[in-house]
N, C-alpha and C positions, 0 to 999 in steps of 0.2 A: 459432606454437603456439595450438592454439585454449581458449579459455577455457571454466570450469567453472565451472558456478552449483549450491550446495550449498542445497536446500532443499523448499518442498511448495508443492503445485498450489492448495491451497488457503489457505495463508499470506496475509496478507492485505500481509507486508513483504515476503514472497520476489515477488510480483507486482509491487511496485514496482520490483525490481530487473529483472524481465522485462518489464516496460513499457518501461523502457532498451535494455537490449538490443534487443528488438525493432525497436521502432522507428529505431536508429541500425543495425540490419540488419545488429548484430554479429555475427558464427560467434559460437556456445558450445554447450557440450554440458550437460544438464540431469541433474540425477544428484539423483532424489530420497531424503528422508530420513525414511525408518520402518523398520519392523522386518523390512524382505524385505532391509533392505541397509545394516546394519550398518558396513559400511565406512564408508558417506557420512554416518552420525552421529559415528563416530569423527574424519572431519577438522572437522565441526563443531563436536562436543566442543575438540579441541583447537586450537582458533582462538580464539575468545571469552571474556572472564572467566568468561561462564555458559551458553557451549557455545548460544548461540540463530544461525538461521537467518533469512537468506539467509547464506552466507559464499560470494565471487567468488575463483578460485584462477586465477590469471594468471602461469606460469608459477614461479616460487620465492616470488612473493608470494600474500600472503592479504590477503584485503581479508571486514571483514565489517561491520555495520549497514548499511542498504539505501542511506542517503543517502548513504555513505562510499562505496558500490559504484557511485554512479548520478556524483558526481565524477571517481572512478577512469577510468568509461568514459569523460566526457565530455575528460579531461583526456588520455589516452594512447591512447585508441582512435579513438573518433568528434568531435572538436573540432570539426567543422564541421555537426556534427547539431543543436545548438541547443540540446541540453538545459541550458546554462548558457549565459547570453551574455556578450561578452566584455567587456562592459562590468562593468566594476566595480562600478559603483553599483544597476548592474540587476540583477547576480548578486546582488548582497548583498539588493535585494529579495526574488527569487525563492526564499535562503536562509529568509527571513523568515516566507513563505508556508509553506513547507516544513515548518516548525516547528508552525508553525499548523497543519496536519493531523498531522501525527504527535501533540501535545501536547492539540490543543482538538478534535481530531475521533477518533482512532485512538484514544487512551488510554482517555476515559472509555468507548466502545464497549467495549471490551478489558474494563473493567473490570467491566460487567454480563454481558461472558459470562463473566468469572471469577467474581461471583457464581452464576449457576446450574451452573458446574462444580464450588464447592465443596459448594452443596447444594439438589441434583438436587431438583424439587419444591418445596423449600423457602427461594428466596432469601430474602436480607434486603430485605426491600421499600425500608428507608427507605433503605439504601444506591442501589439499585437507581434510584429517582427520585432523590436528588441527583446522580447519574451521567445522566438523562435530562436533568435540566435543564442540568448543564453542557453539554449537546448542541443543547436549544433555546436556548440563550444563544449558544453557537457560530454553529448553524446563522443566525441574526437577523444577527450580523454579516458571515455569507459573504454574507448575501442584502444587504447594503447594499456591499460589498466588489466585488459581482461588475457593481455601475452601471459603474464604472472599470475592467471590466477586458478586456484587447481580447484576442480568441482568439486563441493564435499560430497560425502555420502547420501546426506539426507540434507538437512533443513535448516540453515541458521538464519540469526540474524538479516543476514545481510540475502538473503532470498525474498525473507518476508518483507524488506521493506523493497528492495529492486523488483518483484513480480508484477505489483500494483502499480508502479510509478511508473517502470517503460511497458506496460500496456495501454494506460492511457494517453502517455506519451508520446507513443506512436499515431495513436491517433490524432493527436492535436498535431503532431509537426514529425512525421513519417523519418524513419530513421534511414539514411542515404544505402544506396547498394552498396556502396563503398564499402562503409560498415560491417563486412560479412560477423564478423567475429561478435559484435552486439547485436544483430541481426539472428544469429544464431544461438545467442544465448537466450536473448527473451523466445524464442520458440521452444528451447529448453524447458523455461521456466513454467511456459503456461501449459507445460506437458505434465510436469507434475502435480501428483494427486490431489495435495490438497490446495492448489493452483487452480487445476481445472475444475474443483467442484467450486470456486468460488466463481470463474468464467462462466457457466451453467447456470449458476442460484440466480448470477445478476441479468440474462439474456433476456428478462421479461420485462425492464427497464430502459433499454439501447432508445426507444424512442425518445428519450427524455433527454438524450445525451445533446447540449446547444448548438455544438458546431453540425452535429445530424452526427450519427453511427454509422461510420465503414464497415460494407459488408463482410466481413472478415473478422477474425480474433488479431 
């Protein structure tokens, strides 16, 4: 039975789960969610305490938050793709990282385009920079993180949630020249395959993006 990924092209968590997919060259069928198709908000509605997307439909199960999805595949579908390794010790790192982009990189981003979505023109400034410096305080520690860290082969964990999270990120609060080493990594990231076809899928959406879309990836 082939699988069903519930969410949007330009989600920045629904991309994590298609960074997975892709790259373990899983079948799924993509079924986005807005208002041409009702249906596909309805199983996401009713999957999650609070109805949010990506949500993975695997035949009678539901699987939804993107890390819970990017396990699921590694565990029942693609075990020998790498997104987790099977080491124990090594997963529970790669777990660790993981966190670390969704909590110190994803969040506070998130959190300044929900300032200019609540008001347009008018954010709250000082919200607004204490959200940028949790990101240059982030950003300093990838950049000393990334001395130790060897590229894998392909595709784990911890790409699928760092590709989404300093690409937007960059655009909400530009990462310093300084930086070369994270600076060159996310150019890495958004160079591979199943990276750049999520880069591509979402480019017909950029207008929508609050602060306005940098010409640029």
């Amino acid at each position: 039975m082939t699988l069903a990924l519930y969410g949007h092209p330009f989600s920045s968590y629904t991309w994590k789960a298609l960074i997975a997919l892709q790259a373990a060259g899983i079948a799924f069928d993509f079924r986005i969610v807005d208002p041409d198709h009702p249906e596909n908000g309805e199983v996401v509605q009713t999957t999650g305490p609070l109805g949010k997307f990506p949500v993975l439909v695997d035949g009678t199960t539901r699987i939804f938050e993107a890390t819970s999805i990017v396990e699921h595949l590694s565990l029942h579908h693609a075990p020998d793709a790498g997104l987790l390794p099977f080491d124990a010790a090594e997963a529970a790192r790669v777990r660790m990282m993981d966190r670390v982009f969704d909590n110190y990189v994803m969040t506070p981003m998130q959190a300044v385009v929900d300032e200019h979505l609540r008001a347009p023109g008018n954010p709250d400034m000082t919200r607004v920079a204490e959200q940028r410096g949790r990101l240059d305080r982030t950003y300093g520690w990838l950049e000393a993180w990334l001395r130790s860290y060897e590229l894998p082969e392909g595709v784990t964990l911890i790409e699928c949630a760092a590709a989404p999270s300093l690409f937007y990120a960059d655009w909400v609060h530009p990462i310093a020249d300084g930086m070369s080493r994270l600076k060159r990594w996310r150019a890495h990231l958004l160079a591979l395959p199943p990276v750049a076809q999520c880069v591509e899928a979402a480019r017909p959406y950029r207008a929508f993006f609050p602060l306005g879309a940098p010409d640029r990836d």
